[in-house]
KERO-820370 format. One record per residue (C-alpha): residue number from 1; residue in one letter; chain; z, x, y. Coordinates in Angstrom, 3 decimals. Layout:
REM residues N
NUM,a,A,Z,X,Y
...
//
This chain:
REM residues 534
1,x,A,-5.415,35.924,-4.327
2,x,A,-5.963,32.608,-6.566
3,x,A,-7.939,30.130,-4.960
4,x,A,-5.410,26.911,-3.875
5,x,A,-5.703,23.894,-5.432
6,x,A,-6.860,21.124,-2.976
7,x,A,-6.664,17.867,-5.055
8,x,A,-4.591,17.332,-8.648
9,x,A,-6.174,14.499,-10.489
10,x,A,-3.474,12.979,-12.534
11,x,A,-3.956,10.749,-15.678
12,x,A,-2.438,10.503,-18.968
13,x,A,-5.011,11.205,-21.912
14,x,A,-3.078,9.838,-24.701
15,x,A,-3.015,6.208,-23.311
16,x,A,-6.407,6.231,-22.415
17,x,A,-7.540,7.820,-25.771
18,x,A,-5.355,4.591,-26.834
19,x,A,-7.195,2.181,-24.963
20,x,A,-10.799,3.611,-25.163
21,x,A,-10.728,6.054,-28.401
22,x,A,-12.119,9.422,-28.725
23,x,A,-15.237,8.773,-27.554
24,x,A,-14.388,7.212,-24.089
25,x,A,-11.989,9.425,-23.563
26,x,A,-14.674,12.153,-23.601
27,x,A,-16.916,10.305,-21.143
28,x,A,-14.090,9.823,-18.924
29,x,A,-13.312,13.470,-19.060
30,x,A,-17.256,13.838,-18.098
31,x,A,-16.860,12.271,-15.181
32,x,A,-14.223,13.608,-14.142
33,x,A,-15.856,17.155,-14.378
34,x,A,-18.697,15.543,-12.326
35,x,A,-16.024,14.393,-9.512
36,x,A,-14.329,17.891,-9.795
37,x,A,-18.025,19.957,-8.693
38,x,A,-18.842,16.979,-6.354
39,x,A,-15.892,17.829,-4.826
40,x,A,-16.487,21.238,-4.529
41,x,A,-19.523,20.563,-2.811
42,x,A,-17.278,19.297,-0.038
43,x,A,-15.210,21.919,0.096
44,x,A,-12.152,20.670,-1.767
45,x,A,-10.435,22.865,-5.177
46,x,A,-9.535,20.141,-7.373
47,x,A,-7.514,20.493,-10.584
48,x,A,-7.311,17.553,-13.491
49,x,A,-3.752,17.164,-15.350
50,x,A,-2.497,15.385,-18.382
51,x,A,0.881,14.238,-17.452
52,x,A,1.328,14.088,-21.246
53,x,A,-0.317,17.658,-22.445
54,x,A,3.344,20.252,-22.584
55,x,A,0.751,23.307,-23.046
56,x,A,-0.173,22.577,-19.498
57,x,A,2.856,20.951,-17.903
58,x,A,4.898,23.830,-19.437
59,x,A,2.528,26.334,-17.482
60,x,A,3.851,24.633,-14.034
61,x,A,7.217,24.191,-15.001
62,x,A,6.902,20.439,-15.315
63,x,A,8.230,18.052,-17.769
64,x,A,6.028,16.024,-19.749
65,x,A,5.417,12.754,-20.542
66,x,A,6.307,11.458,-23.963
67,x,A,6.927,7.764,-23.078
68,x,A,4.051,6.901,-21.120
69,x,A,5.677,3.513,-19.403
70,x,A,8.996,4.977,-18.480
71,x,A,8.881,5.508,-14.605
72,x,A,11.412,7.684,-15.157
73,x,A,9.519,10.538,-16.245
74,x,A,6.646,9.922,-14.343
75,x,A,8.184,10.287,-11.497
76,x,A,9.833,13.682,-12.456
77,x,A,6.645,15.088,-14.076
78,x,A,4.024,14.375,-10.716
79,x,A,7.144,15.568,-8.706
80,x,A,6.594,19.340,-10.752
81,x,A,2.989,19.040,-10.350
82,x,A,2.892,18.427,-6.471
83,x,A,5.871,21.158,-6.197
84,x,A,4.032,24.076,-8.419
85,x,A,0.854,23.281,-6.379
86,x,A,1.416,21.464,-3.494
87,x,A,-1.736,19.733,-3.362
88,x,A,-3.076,18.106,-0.328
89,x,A,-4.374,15.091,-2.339
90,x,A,-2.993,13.577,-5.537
91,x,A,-4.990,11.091,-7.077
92,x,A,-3.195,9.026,-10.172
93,x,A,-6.217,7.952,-12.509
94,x,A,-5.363,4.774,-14.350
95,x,A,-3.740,1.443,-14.605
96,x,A,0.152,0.566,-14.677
97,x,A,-0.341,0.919,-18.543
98,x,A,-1.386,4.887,-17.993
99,x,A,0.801,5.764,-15.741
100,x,A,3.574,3.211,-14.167
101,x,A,4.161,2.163,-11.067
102,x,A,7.706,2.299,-9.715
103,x,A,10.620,0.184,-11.024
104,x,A,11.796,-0.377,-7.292
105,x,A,14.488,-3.224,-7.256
106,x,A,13.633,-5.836,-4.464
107,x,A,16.137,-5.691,-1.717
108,x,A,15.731,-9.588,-1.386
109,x,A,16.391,-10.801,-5.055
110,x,A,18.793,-12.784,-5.717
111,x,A,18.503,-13.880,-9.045
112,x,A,16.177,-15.865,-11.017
113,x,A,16.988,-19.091,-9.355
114,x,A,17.279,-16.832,-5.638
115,x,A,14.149,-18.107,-3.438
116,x,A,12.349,-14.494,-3.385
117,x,A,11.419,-14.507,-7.440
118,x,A,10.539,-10.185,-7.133
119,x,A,12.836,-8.473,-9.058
120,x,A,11.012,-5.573,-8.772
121,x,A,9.074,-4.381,-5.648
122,x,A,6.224,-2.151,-8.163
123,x,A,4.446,0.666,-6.113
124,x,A,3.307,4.142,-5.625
125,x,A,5.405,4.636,-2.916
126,x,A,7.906,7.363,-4.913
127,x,A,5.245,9.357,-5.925
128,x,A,4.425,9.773,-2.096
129,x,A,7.812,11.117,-1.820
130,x,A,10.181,14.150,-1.883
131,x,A,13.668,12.190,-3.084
132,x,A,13.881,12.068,-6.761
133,x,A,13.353,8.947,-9.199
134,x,A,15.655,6.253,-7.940
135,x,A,15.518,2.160,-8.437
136,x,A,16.337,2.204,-4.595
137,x,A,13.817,1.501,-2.559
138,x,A,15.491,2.810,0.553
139,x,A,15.705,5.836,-0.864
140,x,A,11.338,6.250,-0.082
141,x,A,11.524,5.558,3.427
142,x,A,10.344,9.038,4.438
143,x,A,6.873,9.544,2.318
144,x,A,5.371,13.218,2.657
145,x,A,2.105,12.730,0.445
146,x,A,-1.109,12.092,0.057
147,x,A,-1.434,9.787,-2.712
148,x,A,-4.128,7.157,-3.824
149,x,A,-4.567,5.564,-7.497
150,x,A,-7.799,5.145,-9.167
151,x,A,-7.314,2.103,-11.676
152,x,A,-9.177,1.158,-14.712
153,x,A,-8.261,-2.536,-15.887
154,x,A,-4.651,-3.213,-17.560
155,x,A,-5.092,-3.429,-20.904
156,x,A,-8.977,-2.806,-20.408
157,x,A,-10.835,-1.824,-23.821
158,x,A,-14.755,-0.679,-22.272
159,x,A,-14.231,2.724,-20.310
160,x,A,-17.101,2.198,-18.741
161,x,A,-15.123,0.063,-15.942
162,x,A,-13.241,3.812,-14.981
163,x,A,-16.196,6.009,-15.676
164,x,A,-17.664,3.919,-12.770
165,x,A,-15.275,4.054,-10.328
166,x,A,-15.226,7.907,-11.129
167,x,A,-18.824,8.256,-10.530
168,x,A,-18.413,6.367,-7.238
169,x,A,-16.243,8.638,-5.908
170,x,A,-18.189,11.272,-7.112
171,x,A,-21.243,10.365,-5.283
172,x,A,-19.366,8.965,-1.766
173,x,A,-21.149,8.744,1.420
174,x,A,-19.998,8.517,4.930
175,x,A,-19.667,5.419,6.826
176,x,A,-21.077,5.252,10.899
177,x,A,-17.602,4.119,12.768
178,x,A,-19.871,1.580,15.001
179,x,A,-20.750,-0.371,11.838
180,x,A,-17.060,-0.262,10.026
181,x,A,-15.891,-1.857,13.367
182,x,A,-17.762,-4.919,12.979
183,x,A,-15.459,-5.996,10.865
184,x,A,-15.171,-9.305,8.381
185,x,A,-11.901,-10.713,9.091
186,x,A,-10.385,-13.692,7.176
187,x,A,-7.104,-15.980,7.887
188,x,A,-5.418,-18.618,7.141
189,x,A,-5.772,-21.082,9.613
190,x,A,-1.784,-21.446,9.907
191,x,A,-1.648,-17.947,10.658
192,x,A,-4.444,-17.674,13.020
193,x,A,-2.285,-16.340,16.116
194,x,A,-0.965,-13.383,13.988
195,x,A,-3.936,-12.776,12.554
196,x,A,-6.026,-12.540,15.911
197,x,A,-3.481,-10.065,17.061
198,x,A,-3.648,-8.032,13.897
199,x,A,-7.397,-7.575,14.342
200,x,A,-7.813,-7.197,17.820
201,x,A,-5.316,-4.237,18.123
202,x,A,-7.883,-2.759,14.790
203,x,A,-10.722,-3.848,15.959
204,x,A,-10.737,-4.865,19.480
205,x,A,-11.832,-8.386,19.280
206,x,A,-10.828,-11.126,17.419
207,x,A,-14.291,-13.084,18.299
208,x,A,-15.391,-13.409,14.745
209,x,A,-12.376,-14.200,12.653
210,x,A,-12.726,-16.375,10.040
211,x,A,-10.379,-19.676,9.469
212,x,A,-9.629,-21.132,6.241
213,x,A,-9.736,-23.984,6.317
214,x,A,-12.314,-25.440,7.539
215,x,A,-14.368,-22.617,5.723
216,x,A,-14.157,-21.672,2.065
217,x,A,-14.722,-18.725,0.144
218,x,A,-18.011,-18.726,-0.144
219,x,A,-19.048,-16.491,2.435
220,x,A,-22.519,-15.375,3.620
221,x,A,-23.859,-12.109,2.771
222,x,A,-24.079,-10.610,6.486
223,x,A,-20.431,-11.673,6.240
224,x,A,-19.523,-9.803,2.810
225,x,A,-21.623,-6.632,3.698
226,x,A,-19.698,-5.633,6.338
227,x,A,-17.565,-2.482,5.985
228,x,A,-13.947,-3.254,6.905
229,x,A,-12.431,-6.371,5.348
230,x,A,-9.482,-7.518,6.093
231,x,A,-7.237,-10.793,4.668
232,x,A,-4.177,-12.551,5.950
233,x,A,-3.866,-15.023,3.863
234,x,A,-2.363,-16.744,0.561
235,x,A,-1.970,-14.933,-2.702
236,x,A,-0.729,-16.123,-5.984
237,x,A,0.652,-13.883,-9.444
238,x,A,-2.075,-12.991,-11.243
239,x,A,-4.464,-14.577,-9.249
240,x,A,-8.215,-13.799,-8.770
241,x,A,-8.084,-15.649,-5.595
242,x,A,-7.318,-15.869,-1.850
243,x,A,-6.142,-19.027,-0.195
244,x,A,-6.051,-20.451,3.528
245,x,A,-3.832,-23.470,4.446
246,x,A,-4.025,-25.634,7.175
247,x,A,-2.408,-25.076,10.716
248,x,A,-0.225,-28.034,10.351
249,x,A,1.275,-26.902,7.427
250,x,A,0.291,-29.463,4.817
251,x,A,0.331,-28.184,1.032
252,x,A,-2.813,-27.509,0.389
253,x,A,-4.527,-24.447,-0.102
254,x,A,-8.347,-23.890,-0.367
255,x,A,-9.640,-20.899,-1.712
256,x,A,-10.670,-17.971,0.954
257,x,A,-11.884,-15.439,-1.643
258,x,A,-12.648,-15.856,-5.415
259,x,A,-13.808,-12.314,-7.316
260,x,A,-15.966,-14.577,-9.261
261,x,A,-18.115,-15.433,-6.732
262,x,A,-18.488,-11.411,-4.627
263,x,A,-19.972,-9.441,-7.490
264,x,A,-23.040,-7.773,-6.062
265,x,A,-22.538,-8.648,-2.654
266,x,A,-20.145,-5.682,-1.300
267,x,A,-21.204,-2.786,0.198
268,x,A,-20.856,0.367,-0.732
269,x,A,-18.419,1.933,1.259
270,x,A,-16.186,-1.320,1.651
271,x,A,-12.433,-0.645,3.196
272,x,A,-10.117,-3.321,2.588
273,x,A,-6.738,-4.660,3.907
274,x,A,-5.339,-7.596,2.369
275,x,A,-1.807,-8.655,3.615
276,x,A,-2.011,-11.610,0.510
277,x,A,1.226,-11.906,-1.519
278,x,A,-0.342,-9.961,-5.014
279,x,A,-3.131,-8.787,-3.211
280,x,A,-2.975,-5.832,-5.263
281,x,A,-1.560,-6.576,-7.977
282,x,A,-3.268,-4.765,-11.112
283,x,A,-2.756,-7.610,-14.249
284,x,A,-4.550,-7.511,-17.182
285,x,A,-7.603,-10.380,-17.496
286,x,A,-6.403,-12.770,-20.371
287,x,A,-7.610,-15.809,-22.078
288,x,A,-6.217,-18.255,-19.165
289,x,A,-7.407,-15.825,-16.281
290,x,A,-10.460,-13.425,-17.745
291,x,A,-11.199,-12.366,-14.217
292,x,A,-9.841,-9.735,-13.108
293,x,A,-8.307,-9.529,-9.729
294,x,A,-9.636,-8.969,-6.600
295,x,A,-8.448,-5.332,-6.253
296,x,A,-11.156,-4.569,-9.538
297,x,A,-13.719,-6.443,-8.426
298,x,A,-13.886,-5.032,-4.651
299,x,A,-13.198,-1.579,-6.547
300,x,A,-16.389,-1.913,-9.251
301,x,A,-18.855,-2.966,-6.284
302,x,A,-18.130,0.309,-4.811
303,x,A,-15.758,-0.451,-2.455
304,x,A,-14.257,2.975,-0.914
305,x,A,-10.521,1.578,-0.640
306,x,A,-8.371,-1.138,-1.395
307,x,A,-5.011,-1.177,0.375
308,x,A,-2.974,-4.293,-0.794
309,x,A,0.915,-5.252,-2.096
310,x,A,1.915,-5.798,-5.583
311,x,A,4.085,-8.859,-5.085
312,x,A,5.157,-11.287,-2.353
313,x,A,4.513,-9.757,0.917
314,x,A,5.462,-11.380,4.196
315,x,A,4.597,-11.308,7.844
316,x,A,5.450,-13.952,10.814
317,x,A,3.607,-16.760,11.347
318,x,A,3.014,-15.534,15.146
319,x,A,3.385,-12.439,16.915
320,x,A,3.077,-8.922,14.080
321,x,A,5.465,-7.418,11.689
322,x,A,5.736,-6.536,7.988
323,x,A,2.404,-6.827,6.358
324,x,A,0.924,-7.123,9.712
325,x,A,1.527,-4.386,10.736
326,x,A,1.113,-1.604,7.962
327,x,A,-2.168,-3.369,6.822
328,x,A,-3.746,-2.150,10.942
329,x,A,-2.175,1.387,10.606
330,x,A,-4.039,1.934,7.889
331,x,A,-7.082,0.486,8.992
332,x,A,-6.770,1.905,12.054
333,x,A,-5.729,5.680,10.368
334,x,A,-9.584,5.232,8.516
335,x,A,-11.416,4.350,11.974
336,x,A,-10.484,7.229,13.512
337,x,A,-11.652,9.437,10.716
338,x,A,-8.697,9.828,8.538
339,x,A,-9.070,10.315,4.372
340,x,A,-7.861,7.133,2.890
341,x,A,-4.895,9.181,1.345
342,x,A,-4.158,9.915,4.846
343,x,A,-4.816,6.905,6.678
344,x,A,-1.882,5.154,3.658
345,x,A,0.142,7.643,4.533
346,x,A,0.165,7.834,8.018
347,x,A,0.523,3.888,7.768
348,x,A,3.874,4.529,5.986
349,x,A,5.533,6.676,8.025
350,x,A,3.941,4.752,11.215
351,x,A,5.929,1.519,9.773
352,x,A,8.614,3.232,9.259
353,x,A,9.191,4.744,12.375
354,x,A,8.217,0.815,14.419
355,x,A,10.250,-1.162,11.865
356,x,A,13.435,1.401,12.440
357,x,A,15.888,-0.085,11.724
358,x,A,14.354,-1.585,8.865
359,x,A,15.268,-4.614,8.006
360,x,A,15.308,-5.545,4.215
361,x,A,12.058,-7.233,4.432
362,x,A,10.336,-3.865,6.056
363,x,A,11.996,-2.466,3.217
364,x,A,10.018,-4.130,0.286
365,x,A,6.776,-4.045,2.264
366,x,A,6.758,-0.472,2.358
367,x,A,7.502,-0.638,-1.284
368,x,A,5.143,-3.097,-2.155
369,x,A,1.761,-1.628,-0.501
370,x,A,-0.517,0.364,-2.224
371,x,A,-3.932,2.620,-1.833
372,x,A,-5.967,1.987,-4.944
373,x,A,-9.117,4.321,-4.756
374,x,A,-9.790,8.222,-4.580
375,x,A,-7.611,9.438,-1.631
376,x,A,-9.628,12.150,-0.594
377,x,A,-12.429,9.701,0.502
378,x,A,-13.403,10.345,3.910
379,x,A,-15.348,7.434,5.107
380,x,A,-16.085,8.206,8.490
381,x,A,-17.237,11.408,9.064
382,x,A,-15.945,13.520,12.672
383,x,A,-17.126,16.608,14.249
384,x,A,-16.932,19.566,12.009
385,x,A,-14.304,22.159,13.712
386,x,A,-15.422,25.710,12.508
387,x,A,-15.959,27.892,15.605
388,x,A,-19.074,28.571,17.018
389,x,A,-19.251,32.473,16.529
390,x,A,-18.909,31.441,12.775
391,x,A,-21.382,29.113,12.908
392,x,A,-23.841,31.327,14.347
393,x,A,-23.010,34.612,12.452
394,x,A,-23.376,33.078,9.141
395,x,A,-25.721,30.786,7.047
396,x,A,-26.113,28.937,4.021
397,x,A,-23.606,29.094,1.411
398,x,A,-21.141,32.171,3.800
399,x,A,-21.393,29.116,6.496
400,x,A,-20.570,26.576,4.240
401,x,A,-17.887,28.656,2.918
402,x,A,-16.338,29.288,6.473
403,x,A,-16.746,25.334,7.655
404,x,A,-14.896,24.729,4.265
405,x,A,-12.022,27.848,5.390
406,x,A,-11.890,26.203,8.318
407,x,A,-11.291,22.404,7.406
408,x,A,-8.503,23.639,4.747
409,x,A,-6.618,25.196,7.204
410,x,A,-6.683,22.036,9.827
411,x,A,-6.111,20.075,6.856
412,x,A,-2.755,22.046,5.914
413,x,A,-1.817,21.864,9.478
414,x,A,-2.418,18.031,9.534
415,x,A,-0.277,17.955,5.536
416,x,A,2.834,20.301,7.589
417,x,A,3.034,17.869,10.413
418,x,A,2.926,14.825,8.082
419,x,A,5.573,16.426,5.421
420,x,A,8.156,17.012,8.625
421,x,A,7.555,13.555,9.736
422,x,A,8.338,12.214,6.292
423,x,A,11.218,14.554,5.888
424,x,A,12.565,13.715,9.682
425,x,A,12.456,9.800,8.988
426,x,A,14.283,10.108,5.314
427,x,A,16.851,12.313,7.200
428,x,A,17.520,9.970,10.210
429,x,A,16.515,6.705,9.276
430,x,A,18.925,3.855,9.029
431,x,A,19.691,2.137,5.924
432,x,A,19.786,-1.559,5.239
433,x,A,22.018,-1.993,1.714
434,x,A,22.795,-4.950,0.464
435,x,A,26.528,-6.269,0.371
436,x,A,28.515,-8.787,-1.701
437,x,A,31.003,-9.658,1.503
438,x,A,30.188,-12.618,3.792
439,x,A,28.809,-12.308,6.747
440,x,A,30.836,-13.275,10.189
441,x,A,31.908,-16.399,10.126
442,x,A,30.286,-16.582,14.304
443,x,A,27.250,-14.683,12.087
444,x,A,26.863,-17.575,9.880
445,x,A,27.098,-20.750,12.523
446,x,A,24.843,-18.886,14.629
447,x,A,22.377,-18.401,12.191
448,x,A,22.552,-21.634,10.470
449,x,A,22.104,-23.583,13.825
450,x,A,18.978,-21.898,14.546
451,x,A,17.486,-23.171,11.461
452,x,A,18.572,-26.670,12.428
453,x,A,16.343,-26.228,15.175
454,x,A,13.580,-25.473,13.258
455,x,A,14.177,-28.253,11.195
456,x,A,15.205,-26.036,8.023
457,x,A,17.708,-26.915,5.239
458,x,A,19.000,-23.489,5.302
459,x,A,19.780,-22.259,1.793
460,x,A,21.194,-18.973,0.344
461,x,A,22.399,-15.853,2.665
462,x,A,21.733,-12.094,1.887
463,x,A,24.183,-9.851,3.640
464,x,A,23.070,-6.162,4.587
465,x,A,25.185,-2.976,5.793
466,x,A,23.128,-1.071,7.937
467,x,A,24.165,2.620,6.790
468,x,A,23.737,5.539,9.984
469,x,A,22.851,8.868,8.551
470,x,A,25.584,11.526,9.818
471,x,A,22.192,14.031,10.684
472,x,A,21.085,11.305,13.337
473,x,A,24.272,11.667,15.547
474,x,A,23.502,15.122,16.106
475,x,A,20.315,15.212,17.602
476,x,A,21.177,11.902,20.007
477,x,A,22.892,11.827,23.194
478,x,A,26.636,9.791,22.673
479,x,A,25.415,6.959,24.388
480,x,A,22.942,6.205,21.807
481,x,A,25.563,6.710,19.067
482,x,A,28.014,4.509,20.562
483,x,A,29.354,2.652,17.525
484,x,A,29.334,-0.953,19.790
485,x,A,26.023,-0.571,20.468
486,x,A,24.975,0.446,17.214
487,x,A,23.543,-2.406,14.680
488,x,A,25.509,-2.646,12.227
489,x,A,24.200,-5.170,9.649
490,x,A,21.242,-7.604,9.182
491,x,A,21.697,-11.349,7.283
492,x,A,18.451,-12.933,5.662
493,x,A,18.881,-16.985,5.679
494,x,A,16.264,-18.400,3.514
495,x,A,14.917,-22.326,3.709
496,x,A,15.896,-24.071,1.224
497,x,A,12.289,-25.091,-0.539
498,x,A,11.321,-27.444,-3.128
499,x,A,11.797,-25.513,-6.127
500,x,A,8.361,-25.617,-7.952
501,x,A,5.901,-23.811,-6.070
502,x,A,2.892,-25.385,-4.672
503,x,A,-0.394,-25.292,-6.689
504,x,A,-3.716,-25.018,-6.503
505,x,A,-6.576,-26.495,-8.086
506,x,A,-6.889,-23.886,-10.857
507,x,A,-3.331,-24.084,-11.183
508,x,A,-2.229,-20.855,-9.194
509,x,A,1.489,-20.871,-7.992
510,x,A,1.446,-20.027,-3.866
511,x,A,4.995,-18.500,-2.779
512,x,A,6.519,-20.659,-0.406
513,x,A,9.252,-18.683,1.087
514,x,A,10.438,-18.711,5.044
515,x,A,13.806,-17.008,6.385
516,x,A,15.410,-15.925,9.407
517,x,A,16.413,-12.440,9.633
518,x,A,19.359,-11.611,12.041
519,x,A,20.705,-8.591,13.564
520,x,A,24.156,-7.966,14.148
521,x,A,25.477,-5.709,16.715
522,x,A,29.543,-6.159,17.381
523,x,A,30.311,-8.949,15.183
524,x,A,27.530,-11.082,16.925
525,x,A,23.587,-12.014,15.922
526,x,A,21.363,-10.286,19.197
527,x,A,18.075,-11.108,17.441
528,x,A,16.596,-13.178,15.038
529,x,A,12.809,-13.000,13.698
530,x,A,11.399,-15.507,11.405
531,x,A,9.270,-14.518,7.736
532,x,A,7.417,-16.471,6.189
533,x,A,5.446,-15.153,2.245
534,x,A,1.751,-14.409,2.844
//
C-alpha cells in the first residue's frame, strides 16, 4: 500500500525561474528537498508540485497552469491536487505573482467614489475550500483545509529572501506555551476597550497592553522578543507601517510599528495577529516604498506565522467582532497546540459559525485574512498520544515509526471533523447578497436617525437579502424556521467622510471608514452594530 501523502507543497517553477533564473530556481528546489526530509523527521510524507509542470499534473488528473496570474486556473488546478491526494497540509510557496490570490469581489464596494475603496477582497480563502472558483465571496463560507502560504517578495529578484524562509521552516523548534502567553500586545489608543477584550479572552490579562499614542513604535527589546504579537491598530496600502490614533479621535496617527526599525530584534518562533487594514498585504518594495511590508520583515526574522488581511479590515471601536474576533481564534487555536494551518482554519469556521448570520462585513473579513508561513508548523508542542504498550514494546526508529502511525491517524480524525464542519456551515449557512432595491422606507428613518445621534452625516446605503439555505429547514424545529422571525436582510449606512483620506507623515493614506450595520427582521431594524476600518 503507497505511503499517503501528508503535506503538498505547491509553487509554480516557471515564474520563479522568471524571477530568479536557473540558478535560483535550483537552490530553491534545494531547500525545498531539505524541508521535505526535515519533515520526515517529524513524521509528515510531503510531496512538492509545479502547478505549471502537465507531466505531473496530468499524473493526478489536474489541469495545469499556463497563465500563471489567472485565479481561475489556480483555483481549479490546487482543487485536483488536494482531491487526488487529499493532503492534510497544503502549503502555496510564493508571492501573488507565483501563484494568485483570489479575485473575491468586496461585498461592500460601491464604486470608485463608494466610501469602502476594495474592489476586491484578495485571499487564500478559496483554496481552503471545497466550492469551485467563484468571484463570490459567500460562496467560501464553509473552508475544509489546511492551507498556509509561504511568500517570497512581489516582484523580488534575490531568491535568497525564499530560500530563507524555506530553511526556517525546515529547521522549526517548539515554543513553551508559558512563554507564548506573555504576550506583546499593541493598540490604538482609540480602540483600547476592544482591544483589552481581544487580549484578555487570548491571553487572560490585558495588564500589559500597549497604547499608541502616547508610545511609538520604537519598542524595547524585552517587548519585541516576546512570542505572540498581536496589533489592533491602523494600516495603510502598501504601507510598511502600523499606526495608533488618539482616544479622542483627532487625525493624527503616530506610527506603532515600522519594519525598518524590527530587523534583528524578533524571535524566532514569533506568532503574529494583526487586525491592521493591509496588515498583510504582500506589495512589491518600489522606488517610493523600498521596504517591504511588515508581513516580510516579521517573516525573514524567523517569525513562525503571520496571520493578517489583505485590505481594509474592520472591527468596533468597543465590545469584539470582525477582525476582533478571527485574529483571537487563531491565536487562541496556536496556544492550545494547534498547527498554524489548523489554528487559521479552525479560526474560519469558528467566525463563521459566531458571526452566523453574517453580515456583509463578516463576509469580507473572512475573505480578507490570511496565514502566511508553513502550515504544518507546530509551535507548541502537546503530549505525544501513542499508547503505552507501543511505547514500551518498541524502540528507536519502530517507536518513532509507531508515535508517527499514531499522530497521522489523530491527525486524519482531527482533518474529518474539520472537513464536516466546513461542509455543514457551507450547507446551512445564511447568505447576505447584495440588492439593487431600497431598503424599507421605516428601515431607512430608523437607521438614519441613529446616526444623527451619533453625530454622523450619514451617506450612501448598501442593501442585503439574507438568502436561507432550503437544507437548514430540515434539520430545525418550525419554530426556528418561522419566516417572521427569520432575518431577512441587513442595510450598511456609511458616514459620510471627507473624501481624501487622512495622512501621515510619510505620506501613507489611513482608511477612514465608520457604518452602521442593521438587521431586519419583519420589515423593521432589531439591531444595529457600529464598524469602524482598522
Amino acid at each position: 500500500m503507497a505511503q499517503s501523502i501528508d503535506k503538498v507543497i505547491l509553487t509554480n517553477t516557471s515564474a520563479l525561474k522568471v524571477k530568479y533564473g536557473a540558478a535560483g530556481l535550483r537552490g530553491i528546489q534545494t531547500a525545498v528537498t531539505a524541508l521535505i526530509q526535515a519533515d520526515k523527521g517529524r513524521g509528515l510524507e510531503t510531496r512538492f508540485i509545479s502547478l505549471d509542470d502537465s507531466v505531473t499534473m496530468k499524473k493526478l488528473s489536474a489541469p495545469a497552469v499556463t497563465a500563471k496570474d489567472n485565479p481561475k486556473q489556480n483555483k481549479n488546478a490546487i482543487d485536483a491536487v488536494y482531491k487526488a491526494l487529499t493532503p492534510d497540509y497544503l502549503m502555496l510557496l510564493g508571492s501573488t505573482d507565483v501563484i494568485p490570490h483570489q479575485d473575491l469581489k468586496n461585498p461592500l464596494y460601491a464604486g470608485p467614489n463608494g466610501d469602502d475603496t476594495d474592489e476586491f477582497a484578495f485571499g487564500d480563502l478559496p483554496y481552503a475550500c471545497e466550492a469551485p472558483y467563484s468571484q463570490q465571496p459567500h460562496d467560501f463560507v464553509g473552508p475544509t483545509r489546511v492551507v498556509g502560504r509561504l511568500p517570497d517578495v512581489t516582484g523580488g529578484s534575490d531568491p535568497a529572501y525564499l530560500i530563507d524562509l524555506i530553511k526556517i521552516a525546515a529547521g522549526y523548534k517548539t515554543i513553551d506555551h508559558q512563554a507564548f502567553m506573555n504576550y506583546f500586545g499593541v493598540t490604538a489608543q482609540i480602540w483600547e476597550d476592544s482591544t483589552k477584550l481581544s487580549v484578555t479572552n487570548t491571553f487572560g490579562s490585558a495588564s500589559d497592553l500597549q497604547d499608541v499614542p502616547p508610545r511609538n513604535f520604537k519598542w524595547k527589546s524585552s517587548q519585541l522578543s516576546r512570542l505572540a504579537h498581536f496589533f489592533n491598530c491602523h494600516g495603510a496600502d502598501r504601507s510598511p507601517q502600523f499606526f495608533g490614533q488618539p482616544a479622542s479621535g483627532a487625525h493624527k496617527y503616530p506610527p506603532s510599528m515600522d519594519a525598518a526599525y524590527i530587523g534583528g530584534k524578533i524571535s524566532e518562533g514569533t506568532i503574529v495577529a494583526a487586525e491592521c487594514c493591509y496588515g498583510g498585504q504582500l506589495y512589491a518594495a518600489t522606488n517610493l516604498v523600498p521596504q517591504i511590508g511588515l508581513c516580510n520583515t516579521y517573516l525573514a526574522n524567523k517569525c513562525y506565522g503571520f496571520f493578517a488581511s489583505t485590505t481594509i479590515a474592520y472591527g468596533p471601536s468597543t465590545g469584539n467582532g470582525q477582525a476582533d474576533y478571527i485574529c483571537q481564534f487563531f491565536l487562541k487555536g496556536v496556544a492550545t497546540g494547534a498547527s498554524i494551518g489548523r489554528a487559521a482554519l479552525q479560526a474560519r469556521q469558528q467566525f463563521a459559525k459566531i458571526a452566523s448570520p453574517p453580515d456583509p462585513s463578516d463576509i469580507k473579513t473572512m475573505a480578507q485574512f490570511n496565514l502566511y508561513g508553513d502550515p504544518s508548523i507546530t509551535p507548541i508542542a502537546t503530549p505525544q498520544a501513542y499508547t503505552l504498550p507501543i511505547a514500551i514494546a518498541k524502540k528507536g526508529k519502530a517507536a518513532a515509526k509507531s508515535r508517527f502511525e499514531a499522530n497521522r491517524a489523530e491527525r486524519k480524525d482531527r482533518r474529518r471533523q474539520l472537513y464536516k464542519s466546513g461542509v455543514h456551515i457551507a450547507e446551512t449557512e445564511v447568505i447576505p447578497r447584495r440588492t439593487k432595491a431600497r431598503a424599507p422606507q421605516g428601515v431607512t428613518k430608523s437607521m438614519r436617525a441613529i446616526a444623527r445621534k451619533l453625530g454622523w452625516n450619514d451617506g450612501e446605503m448598501l442593501s442585503f437579502n439574507l438568502l436561507h439555505p432550503l437544507a437548514s429547514k430540515t434539520i430545525l424545529p418550525k419554530s426556528l424556521t418561522a419566516q417572521p422571525e427569520l432575518p431577512t436582510a441587513y442595510h450598511v449606512l456609511f458616514r459620510k467622510p471627507s473624501r481624501a483620506p487622512r495622512k501621515t507623515e510619510k505620506g501613507a493614506k489611513i482608511p477612514r471608514i465608520a457604518a452602521l450595520i442593521g438587521k431586519e427582521v419583519n420589515g423593521k431594524v432589531v439591531s444595529v452594530s457600529e464598524i469602524h476600518s482598522r
